[in-house]
C-alpha positions, 0 to 999 in steps of 0.5 A: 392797503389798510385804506383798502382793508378798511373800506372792506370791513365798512362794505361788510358791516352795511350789508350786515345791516342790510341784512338784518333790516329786510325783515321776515321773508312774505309768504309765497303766495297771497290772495290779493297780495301780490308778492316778489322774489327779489334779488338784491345785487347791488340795486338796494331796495330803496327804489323797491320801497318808494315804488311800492308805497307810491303804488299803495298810496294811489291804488290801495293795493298790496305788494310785499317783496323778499330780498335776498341773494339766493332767490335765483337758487331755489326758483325752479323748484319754487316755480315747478312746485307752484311754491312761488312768489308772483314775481321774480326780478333777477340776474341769470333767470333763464326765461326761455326754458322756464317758459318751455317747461310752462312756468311762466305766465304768457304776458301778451295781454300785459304789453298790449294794455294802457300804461297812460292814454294812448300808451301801452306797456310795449311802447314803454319797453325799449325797442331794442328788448322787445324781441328777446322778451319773447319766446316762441312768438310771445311775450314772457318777461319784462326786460329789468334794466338797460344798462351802460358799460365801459371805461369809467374815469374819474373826472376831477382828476382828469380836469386837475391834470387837464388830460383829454378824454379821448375819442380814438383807441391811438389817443387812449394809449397815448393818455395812458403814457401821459399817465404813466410819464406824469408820476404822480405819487400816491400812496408810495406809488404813482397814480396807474391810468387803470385798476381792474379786478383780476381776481372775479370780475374781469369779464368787465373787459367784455364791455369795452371789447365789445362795443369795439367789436360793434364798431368793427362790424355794425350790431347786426353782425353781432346778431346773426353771430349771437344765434350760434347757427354753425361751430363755424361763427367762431372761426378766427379767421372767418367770422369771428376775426373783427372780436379777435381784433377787437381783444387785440385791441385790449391785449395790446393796451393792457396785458402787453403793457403792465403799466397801464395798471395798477401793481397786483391787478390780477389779485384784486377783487370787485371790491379791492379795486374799486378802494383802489380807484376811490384812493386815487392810485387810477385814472380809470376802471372798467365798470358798469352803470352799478359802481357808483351806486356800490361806492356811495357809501364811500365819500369819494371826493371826486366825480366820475362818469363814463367816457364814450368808448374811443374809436377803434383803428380804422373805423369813423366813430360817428356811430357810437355804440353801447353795449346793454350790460346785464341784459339778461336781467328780467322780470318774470311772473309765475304761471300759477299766480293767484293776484295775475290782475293785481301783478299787471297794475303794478308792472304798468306802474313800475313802467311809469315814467316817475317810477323810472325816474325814481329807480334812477335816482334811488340807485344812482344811475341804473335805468330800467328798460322802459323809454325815459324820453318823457322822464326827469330825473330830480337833482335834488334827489341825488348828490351833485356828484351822483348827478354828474354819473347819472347823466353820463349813463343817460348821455351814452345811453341816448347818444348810442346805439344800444345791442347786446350779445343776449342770445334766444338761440336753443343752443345757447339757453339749454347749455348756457355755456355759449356766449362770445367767451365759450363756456364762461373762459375769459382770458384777460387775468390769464393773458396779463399774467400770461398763464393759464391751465388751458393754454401751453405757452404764451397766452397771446389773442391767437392762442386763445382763439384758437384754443376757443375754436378748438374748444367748440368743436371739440364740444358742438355735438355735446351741445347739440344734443343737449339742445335737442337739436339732433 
């Protein structure tokens, strides 16, 4: 525990200096400057800077950017008030409705222009985003980041021990017996196969639930299922079974056997259980392509990557599946921009195959949304061990096929409470803790699908409306 108080009170400190580097925030609205809005969540700017000063030093333009964790907050009011940056990169922007209420620039002139000879900046966005940068038919965003999911494990340990890394959900439990029967002391404890964050992220679950679900299904069931077409795409015992098969899957493996984690999962938070994977008292983590980056402070001592997702019962698993984590990240430009010609030169240069190879490597693993067939990752830029995630993040991702449960659905974008957990209830702490305020009795994949079920259609009409649908 004082090992994980320490590494907390050093995260604290960096992103005090963090903090205090950035600077004065840039005015809005410049001519001929081009300016960011840039939510800081985990990425750095590093990647930010590099880009900028290579695009300066080929182009001679301008470009000056404010991060910082509450852009999201006020970019509405910033947007409808025409107070707003060029540019907005972030989480959770809404795009479709900014859209409808015009703040945002149509950008279908961008996708159908030259990045380099003979290649426009829709050959460069990843097919798998290009429809849900649309809205009403036309392009409105930039897709920010595609991103991996999954279990992470770390790799030294697993090579020290000789454990397999497993290729079916049978072999997965049975690692984790082997685990848990090795008892390898640490810490006053034994060496756990899981850690995971209880206490604020276990939606981070939803990766590997989900790409268990894609392999039950194929990804374009998850597609129709994702519009939210009726209440009925929630029935348990209908169209929605295979994801409740899918958190079975999950139940089984983790909040019916607690020893496949860690004591006292369910008070960790994001950062307590990442101190905990990096102190050795797990094997593995649920995580996303980020964590490495959010770690590298630390001197690890290990490699780690992600394992391909284990094959669930009764399915091949010649058909790998990832699921893009974070899809709903975008870049947006404001309707009302001064610079909109100098704002396209520079998302044509972010498009680059040496800007994504410099995104990779200043952020440890994270690739943005454009192609990388034609992109080379340095190695010298990095770590060996950074190298060693990298490469993990780019094997599932060419290796896969790539989906995401982003809706363009009304229904989901106006009430933004639809999503494959209805209203954001995530049941994974209270299934392994078998409590919850929702829930009389014990929490078991069927109470918690029929108490979604429920709470859909005791919501649908609200939602509806909400939507202008009726």
């Amino acid at each position: 525990m004082k090992k994980i108080i320490s590494l907390m009170l050093g995260a604290a400190v960096a992103v005090s200096v963090l903090i205090a580097g950035a600077g004065c925030a840039p005015q809005k609205s410049q001519a001929g400057v081009v300016t960011i809005g840039y939510y800081d969540g985990g990425y750095g700017t590093a990647w930010l800077d590099d880009v900028i000063d290579k695009y300066r030093a080929e182009t001679g333009g301008e470009v000056v950017y404010d991060a910082n964790s509450s852009v999201l907050a006020t970019m509405e009011s910033d947007l409808r008030d025409d107070n707003a940056y060029d540019i907005y990169i972030s989480h959770g922007i809404p795009m479709e409705r900014y859209a409808a209420s015009g703040y945002l620039k149509n950008l279908d002139d961008l996708y159908t222009e030259e990045v380099s000879e003979g290649v426009t900046f829709e050959d460069r966005v990843i097919d798998s985003a290009l429809e849900v940068s649309k809205y009403e038919g036309h392009y409105y965003k930039v897709p920010y980041t595609q991103g991996v999911g999954g279990i992470v494990y770390n790799k030294t340990m697993f090579e020290k021990n000789k454990w397999p890394v497993p290729d079916t959900y049978e072999g997965l439990v049975a690692l984790c017996k082997t685990i848990r029967d090795a008892k390898i002391e640490v810490e006053d404890s034994y060496v756990a196969p899981f850690v995971w964050s209880g206490n604020g992220e276990e939606y981070m679950w939803d990766y590997l639930v989900n790409e268990w679900w894609a392999q039950m299904v194929g990804v374009d069931k998850i597609e129709k299922t994702v519009q939210y077409e009726s209440m009925e795409v929630f029935d348990p015992n209908g169209n929605y079974k295979e994801f409740k098969q899918a958190y079975s899957l999950w139940y089984d493996l983790i909040a019916a056997e607690k020893g496949n984690s860690v004591s006292g999962v369910e008070g960790l938070t994001k950062t307590t259980s990442q101190a905990a994977f990096k102190n050795g008292l797990a094997a593995m983590i649920p995580n996303a392509h980020w964590i490495y980056n959010e770690m590298s402070s630390l001197d690890l001592g290990f490699e780690m990557g992600f394992m391909p997702t284990p094959a669930a019962p009764g399915t091949t698993g010649e058909t790998k599946y990832n699921y893009l984590v974070g899809f709903g990240d975008s870049i947006v430009v404001s309707a009302n921009t001064p610079n909109y010609e100098e704002v396209k030169s520079f998302l044509k240069f972010l498009a680059r195959p040496e800007s994504c190879a410099s995104f990779t490597e200043k952020t440890n693993g994270t690739f943005l949304a454009f192609d990388y067939s034609s992109v080379t990752i340095d190695s010298s830029a990095v770590t060996p061990q950074a190298m060693t995630f990298i490469q993990s993040v780019k094997d599932k991702l060419e290796t896969s096929v790539s989906f995401s449960t982003y809706s363009s659905a009304k229904i989901s974008y106006m009430t933004n409470e639809l999503m494959t957990f209805p209203g954001n209830q995530y049941f994974y702490t209270a299934a392994y803790t078998n409590s919850s305020s929702l829930i009389n009795g014990n929490i078991t994949p069927d109470s918690v699908f029929d108490y979604l079920y429920s709470y859909v259609q005791n919501n649908w009409n609200r939602w509806t409306i909400m939507a202008g649908l009726r």
